[in-house]
PDB file of N, CA, C and O in Angstrom:
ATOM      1  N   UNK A   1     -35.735 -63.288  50.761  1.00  0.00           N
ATOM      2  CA  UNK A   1     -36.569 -62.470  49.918  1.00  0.00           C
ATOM      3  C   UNK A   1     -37.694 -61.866  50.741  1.00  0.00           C
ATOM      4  O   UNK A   1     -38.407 -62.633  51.387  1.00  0.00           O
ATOM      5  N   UNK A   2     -37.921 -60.520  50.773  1.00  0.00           N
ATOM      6  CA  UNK A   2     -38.787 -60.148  51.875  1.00  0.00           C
ATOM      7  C   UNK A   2     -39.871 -59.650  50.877  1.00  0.00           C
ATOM      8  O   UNK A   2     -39.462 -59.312  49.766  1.00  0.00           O
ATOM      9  N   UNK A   3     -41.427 -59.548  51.178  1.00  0.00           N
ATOM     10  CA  UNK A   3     -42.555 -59.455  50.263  1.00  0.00           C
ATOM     11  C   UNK A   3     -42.885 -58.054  50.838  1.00  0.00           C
ATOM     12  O   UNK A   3     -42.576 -57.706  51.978  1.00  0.00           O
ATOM     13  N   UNK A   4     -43.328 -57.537  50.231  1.00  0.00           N
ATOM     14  CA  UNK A   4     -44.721 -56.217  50.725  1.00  0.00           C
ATOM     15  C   UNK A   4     -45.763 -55.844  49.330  1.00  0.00           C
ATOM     16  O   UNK A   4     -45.890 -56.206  48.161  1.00  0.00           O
ATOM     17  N   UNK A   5     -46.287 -55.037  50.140  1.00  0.00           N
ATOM     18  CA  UNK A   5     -47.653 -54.413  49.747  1.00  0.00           C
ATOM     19  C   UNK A   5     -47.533 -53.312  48.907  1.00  0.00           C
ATOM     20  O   UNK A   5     -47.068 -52.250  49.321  1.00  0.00           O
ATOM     21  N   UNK A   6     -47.983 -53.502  47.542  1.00  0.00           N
ATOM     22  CA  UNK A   6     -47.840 -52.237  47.167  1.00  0.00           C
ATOM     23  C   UNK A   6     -49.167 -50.884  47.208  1.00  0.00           C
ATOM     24  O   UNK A   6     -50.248 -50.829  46.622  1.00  0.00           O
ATOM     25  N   UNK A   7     -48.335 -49.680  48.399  1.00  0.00           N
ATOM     26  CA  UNK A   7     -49.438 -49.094  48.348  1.00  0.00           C
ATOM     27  C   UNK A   7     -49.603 -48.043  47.271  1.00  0.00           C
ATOM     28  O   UNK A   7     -48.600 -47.701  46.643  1.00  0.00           O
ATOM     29  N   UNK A   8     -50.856 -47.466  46.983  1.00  0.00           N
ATOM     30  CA  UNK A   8     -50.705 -46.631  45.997  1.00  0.00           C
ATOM     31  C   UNK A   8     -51.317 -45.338  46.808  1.00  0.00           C
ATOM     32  O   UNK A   8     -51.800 -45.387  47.939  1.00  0.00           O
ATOM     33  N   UNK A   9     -51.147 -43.784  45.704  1.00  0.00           N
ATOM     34  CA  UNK A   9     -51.565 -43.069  46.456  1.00  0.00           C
ATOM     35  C   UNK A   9     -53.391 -42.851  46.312  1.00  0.00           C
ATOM     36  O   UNK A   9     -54.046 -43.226  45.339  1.00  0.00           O
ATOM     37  N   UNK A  10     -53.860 -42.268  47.343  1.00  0.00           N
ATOM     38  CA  UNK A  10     -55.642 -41.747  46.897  1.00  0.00           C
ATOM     39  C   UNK A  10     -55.310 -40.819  46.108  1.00  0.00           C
ATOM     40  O   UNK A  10     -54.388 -40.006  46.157  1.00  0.00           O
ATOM     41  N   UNK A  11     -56.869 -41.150  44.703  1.00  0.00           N
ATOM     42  CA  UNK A  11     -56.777 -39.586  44.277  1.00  0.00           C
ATOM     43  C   UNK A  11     -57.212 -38.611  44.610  1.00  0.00           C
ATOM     44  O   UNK A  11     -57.103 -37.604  43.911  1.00  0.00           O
ATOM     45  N   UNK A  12     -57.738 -38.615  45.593  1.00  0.00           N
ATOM     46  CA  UNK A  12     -58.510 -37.146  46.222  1.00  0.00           C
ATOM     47  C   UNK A  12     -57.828 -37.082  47.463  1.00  0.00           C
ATOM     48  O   UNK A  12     -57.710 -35.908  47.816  1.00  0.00           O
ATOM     49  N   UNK A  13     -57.478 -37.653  48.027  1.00  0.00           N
ATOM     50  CA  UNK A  13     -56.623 -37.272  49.087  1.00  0.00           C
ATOM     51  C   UNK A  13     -54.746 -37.329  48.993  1.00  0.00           C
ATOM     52  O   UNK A  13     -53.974 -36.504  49.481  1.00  0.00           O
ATOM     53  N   UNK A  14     -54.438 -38.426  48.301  1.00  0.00           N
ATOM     54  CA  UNK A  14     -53.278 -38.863  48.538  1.00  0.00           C
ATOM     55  C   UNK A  14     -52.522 -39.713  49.279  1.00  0.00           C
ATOM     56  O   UNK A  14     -51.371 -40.143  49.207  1.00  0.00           O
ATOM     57  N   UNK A  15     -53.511 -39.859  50.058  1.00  0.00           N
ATOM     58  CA  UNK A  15     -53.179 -40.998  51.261  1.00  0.00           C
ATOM     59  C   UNK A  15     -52.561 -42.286  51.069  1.00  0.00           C
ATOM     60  O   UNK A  15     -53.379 -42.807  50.310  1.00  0.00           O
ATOM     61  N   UNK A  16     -51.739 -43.066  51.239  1.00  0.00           N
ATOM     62  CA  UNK A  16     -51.544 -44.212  50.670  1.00  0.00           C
ATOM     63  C   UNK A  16     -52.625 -45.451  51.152  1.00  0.00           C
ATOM     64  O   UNK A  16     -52.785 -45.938  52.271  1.00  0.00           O
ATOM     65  N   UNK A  17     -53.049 -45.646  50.339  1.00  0.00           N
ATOM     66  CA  UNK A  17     -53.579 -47.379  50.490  1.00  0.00           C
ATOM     67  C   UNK A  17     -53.432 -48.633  49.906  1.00  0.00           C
ATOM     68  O   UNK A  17     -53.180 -49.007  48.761  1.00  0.00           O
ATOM     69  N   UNK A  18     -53.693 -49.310  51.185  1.00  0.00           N
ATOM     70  CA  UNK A  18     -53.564 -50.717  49.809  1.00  0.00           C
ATOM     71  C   UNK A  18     -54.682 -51.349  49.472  1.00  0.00           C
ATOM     72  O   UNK A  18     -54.471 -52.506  49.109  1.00  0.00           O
ATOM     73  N   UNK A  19     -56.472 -50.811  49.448  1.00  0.00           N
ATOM     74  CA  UNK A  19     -57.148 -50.989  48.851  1.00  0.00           C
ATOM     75  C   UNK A  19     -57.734 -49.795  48.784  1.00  0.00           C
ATOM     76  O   UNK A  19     -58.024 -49.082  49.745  1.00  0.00           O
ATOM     77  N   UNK A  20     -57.980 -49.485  47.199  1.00  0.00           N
ATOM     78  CA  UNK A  20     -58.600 -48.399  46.100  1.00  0.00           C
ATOM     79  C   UNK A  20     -59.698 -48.619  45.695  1.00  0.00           C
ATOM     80  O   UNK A  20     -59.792 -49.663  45.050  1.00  0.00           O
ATOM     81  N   UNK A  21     -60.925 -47.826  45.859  1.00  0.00           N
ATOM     82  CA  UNK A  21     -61.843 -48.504  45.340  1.00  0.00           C
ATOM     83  C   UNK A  21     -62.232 -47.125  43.853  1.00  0.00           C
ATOM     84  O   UNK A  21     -62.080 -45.907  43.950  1.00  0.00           O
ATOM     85  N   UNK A  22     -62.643 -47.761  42.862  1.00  0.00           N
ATOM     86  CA  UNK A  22     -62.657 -46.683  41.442  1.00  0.00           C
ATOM     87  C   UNK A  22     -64.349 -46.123  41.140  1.00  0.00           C
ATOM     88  O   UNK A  22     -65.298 -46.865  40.887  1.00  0.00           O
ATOM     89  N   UNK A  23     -64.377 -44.915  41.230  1.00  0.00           N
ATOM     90  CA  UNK A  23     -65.641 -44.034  41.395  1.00  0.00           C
ATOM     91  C   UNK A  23     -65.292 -42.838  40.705  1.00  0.00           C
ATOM     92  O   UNK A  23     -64.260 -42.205  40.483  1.00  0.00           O
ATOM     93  N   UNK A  24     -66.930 -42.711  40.350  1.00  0.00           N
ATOM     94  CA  UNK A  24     -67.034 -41.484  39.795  1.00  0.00           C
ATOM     95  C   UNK A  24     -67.726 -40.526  40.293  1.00  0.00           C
ATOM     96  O   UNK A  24     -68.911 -40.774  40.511  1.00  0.00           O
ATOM     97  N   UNK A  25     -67.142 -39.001  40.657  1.00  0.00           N
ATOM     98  CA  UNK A  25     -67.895 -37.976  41.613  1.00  0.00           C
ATOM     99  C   UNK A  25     -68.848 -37.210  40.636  1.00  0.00           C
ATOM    100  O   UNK A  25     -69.517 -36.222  40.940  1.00  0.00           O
ATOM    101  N   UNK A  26     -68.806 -37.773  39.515  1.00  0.00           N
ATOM    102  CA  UNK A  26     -69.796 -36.370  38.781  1.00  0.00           C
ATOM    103  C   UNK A  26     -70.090 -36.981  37.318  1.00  0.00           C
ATOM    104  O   UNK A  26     -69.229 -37.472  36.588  1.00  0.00           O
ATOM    105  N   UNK A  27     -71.932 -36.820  36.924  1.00  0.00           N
ATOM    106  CA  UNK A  27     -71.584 -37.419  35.523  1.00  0.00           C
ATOM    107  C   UNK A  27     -70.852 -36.912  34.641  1.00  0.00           C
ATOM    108  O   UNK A  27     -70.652 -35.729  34.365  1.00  0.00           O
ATOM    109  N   UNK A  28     -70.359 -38.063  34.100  1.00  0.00           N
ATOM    110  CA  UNK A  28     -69.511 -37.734  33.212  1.00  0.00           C
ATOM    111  C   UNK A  28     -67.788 -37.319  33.401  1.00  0.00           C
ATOM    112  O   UNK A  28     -66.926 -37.067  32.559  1.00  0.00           O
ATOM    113  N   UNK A  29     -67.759 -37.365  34.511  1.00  0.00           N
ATOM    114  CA  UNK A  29     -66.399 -36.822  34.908  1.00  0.00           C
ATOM    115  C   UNK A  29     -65.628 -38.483  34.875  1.00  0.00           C
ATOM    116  O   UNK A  29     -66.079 -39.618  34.723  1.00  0.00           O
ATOM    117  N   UNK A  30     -64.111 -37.854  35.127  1.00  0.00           N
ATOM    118  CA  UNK A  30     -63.498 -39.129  35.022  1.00  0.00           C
ATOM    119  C   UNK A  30     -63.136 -40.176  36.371  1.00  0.00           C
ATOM    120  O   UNK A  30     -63.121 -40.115  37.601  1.00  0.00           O
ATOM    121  N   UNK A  31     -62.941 -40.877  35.594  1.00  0.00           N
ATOM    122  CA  UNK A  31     -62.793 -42.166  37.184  1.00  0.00           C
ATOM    123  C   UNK A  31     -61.770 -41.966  37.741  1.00  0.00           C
ATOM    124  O   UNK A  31     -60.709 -41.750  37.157  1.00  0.00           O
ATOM    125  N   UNK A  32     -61.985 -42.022  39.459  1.00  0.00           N
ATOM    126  CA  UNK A  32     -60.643 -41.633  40.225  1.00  0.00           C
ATOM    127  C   UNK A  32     -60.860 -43.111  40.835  1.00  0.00           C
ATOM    128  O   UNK A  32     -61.847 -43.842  40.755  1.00  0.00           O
ATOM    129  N   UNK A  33     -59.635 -43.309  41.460  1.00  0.00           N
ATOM    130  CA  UNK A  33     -59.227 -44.399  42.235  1.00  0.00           C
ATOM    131  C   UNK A  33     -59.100 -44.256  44.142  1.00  0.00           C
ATOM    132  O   UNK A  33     -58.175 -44.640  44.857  1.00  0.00           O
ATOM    133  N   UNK A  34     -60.475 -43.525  44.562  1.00  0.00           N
ATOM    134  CA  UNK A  34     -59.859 -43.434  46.272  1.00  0.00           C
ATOM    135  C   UNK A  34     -59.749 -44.434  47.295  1.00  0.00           C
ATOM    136  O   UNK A  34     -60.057 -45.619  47.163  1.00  0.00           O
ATOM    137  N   UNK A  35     -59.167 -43.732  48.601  1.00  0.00           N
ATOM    138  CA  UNK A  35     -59.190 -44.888  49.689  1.00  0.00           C
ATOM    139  C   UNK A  35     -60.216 -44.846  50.392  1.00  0.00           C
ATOM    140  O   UNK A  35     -61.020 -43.986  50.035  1.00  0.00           O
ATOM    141  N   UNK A  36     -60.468 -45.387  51.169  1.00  0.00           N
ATOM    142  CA  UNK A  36     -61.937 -46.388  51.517  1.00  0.00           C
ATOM    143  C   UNK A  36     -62.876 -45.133  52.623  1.00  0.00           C
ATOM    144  O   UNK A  36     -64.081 -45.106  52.874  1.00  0.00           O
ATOM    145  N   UNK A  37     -61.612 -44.071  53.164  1.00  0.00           N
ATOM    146  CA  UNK A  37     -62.035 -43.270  53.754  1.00  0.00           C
ATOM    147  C   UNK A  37     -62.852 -42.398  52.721  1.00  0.00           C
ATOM    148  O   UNK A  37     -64.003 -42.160  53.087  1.00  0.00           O
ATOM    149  N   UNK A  38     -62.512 -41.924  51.613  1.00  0.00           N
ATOM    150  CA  UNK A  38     -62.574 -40.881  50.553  1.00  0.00           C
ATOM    151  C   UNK A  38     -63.814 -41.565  50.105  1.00  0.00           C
ATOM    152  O   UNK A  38     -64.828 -40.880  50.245  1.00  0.00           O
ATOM    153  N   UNK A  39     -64.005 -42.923  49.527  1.00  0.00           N
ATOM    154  CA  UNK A  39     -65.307 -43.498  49.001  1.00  0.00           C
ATOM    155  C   UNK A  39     -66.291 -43.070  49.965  1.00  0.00           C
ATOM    156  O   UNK A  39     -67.119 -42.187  49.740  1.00  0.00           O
ATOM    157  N   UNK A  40     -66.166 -43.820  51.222  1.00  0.00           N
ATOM    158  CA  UNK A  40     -67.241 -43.653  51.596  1.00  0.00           C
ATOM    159  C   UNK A  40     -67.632 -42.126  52.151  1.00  0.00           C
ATOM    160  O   UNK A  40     -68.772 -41.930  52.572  1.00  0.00           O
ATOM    161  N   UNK A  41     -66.898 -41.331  52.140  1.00  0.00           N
ATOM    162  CA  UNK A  41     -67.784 -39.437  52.526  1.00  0.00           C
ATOM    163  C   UNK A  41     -68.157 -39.647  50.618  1.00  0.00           C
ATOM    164  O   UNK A  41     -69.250 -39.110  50.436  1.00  0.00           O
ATOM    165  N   UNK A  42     -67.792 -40.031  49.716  1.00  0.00           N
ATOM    166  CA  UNK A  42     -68.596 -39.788  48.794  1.00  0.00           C
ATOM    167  C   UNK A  42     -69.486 -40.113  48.267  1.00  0.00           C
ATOM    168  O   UNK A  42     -70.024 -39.404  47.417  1.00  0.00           O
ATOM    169  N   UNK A  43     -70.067 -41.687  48.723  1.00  0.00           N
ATOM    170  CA  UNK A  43     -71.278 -42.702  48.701  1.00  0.00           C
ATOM    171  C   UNK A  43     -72.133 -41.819  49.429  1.00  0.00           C
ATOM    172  O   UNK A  43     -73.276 -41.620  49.017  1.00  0.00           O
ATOM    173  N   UNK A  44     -71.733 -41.301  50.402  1.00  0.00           N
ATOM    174  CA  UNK A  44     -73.014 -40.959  51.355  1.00  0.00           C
ATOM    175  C   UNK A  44     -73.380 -39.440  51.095  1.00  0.00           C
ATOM    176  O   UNK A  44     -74.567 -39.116  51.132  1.00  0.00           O
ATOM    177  N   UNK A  45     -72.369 -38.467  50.823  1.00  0.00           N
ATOM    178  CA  UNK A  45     -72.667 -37.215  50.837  1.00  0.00           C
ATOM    179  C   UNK A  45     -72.891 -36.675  49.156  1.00  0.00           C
ATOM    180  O   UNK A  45     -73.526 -35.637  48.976  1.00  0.00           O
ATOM    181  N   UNK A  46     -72.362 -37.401  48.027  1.00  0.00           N
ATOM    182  CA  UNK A  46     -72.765 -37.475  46.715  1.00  0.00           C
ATOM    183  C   UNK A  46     -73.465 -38.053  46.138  1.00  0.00           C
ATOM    184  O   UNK A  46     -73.325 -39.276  46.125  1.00  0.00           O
ATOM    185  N   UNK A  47     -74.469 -37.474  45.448  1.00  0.00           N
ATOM    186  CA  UNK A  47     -75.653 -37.730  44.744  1.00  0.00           C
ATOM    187  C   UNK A  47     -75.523 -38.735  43.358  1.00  0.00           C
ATOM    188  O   UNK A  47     -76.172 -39.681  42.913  1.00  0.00           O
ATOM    189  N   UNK A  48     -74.438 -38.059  42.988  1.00  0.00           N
ATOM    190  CA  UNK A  48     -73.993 -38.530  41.311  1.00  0.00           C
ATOM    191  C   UNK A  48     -72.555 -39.064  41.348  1.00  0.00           C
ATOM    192  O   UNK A  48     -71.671 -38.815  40.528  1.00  0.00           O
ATOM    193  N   UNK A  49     -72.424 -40.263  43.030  1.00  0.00           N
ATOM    194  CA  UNK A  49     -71.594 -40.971  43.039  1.00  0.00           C
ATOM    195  C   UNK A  49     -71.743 -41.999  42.419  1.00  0.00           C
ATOM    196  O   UNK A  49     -72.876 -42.469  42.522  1.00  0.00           O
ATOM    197  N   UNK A  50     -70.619 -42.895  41.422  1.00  0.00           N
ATOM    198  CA  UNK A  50     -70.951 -44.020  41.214  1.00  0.00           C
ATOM    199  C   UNK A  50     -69.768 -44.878  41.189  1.00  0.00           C
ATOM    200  O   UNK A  50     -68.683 -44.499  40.747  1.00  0.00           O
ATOM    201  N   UNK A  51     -70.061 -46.393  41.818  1.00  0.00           N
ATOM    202  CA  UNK A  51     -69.092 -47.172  42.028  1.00  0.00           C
ATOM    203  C   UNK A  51     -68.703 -47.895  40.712  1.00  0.00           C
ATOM    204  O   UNK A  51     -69.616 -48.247  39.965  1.00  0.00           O
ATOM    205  N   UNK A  52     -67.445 -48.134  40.383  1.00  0.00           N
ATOM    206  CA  UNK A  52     -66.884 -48.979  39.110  1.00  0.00           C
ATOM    207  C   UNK A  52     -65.783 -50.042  39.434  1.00  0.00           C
ATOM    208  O   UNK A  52     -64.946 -50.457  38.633  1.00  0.00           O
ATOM    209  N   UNK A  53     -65.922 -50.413  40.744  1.00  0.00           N
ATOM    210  CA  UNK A  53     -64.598 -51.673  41.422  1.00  0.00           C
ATOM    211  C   UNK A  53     -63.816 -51.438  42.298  1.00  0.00           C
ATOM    212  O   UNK A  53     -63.800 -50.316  42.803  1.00  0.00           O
ATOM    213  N   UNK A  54     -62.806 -52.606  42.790  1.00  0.00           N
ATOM    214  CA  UNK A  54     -62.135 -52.180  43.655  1.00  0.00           C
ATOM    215  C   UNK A  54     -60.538 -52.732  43.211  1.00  0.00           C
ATOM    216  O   UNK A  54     -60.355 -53.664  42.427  1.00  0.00           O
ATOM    217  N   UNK A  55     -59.624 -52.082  43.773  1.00  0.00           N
ATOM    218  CA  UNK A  55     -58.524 -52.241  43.479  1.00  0.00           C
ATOM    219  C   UNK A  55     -57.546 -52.461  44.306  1.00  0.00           C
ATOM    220  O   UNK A  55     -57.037 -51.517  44.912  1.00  0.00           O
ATOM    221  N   UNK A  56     -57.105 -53.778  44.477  1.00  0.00           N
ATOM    222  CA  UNK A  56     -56.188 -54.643  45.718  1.00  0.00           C
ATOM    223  C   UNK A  56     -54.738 -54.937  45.592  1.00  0.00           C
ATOM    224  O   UNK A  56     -54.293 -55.923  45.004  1.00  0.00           O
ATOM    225  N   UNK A  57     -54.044 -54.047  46.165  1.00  0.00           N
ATOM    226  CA  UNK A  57     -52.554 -54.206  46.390  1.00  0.00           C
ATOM    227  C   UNK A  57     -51.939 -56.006  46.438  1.00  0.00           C
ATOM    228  O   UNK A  57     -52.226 -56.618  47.466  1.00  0.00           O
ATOM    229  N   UNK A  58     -51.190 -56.715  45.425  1.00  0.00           N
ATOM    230  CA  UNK A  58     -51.139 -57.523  45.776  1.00  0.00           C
ATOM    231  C   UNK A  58     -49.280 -57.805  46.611  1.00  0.00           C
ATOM    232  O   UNK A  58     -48.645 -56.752  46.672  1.00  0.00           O
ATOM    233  N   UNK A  59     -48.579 -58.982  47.134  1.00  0.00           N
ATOM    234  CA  UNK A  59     -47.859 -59.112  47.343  1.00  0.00           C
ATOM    235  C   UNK A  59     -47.046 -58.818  46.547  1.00  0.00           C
ATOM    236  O   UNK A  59     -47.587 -58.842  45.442  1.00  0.00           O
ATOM    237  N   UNK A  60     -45.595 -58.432  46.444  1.00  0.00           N
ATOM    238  CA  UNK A  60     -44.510 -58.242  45.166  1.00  0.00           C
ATOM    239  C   UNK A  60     -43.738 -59.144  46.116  1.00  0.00           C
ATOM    240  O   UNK A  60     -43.883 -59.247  47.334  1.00  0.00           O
ATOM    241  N   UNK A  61     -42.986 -59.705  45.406  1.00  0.00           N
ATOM    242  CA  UNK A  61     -41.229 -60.676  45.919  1.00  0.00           C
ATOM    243  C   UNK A  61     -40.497 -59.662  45.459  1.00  0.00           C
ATOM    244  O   UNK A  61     -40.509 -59.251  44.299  1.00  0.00           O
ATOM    245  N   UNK A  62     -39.747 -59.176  46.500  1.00  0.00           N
ATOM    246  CA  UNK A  62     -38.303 -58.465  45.771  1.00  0.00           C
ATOM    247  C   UNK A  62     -36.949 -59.103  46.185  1.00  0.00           C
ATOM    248  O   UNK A  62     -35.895 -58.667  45.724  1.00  0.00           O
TER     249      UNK A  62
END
């Protein structure tokens, strides 16, 4: 039985990762799920960023 990672894609980029962290770029706008590259240009360069968790690929058995 071999295990892996499930990656998912970024929403602003697409990139696959296997940790997502869930933010919001604008009030009121809706929550995206990016990868760690995408969070952080938006922590630092967005004003009306806000963090709501993180989201961790776990093992699957197939």
């Amino acid at each position: 039985m071999a295990s892996y990672l499930r990656a998912r894609p970024c929403d602003l980029c697409q990139a696959l990762a296997t940790v997502r962290y869930r933010i919001q770029c604008a009030p009121g706008a809706a929550w995206v799920l990016a990868c760690p590259q995408c969070q952080q240009a938006q922590r630092e360069q967005n004003p009306n960023y806000r963090y709501g968790g993180t989201w961790k690929a776990r093992l699957k058995k197939s």
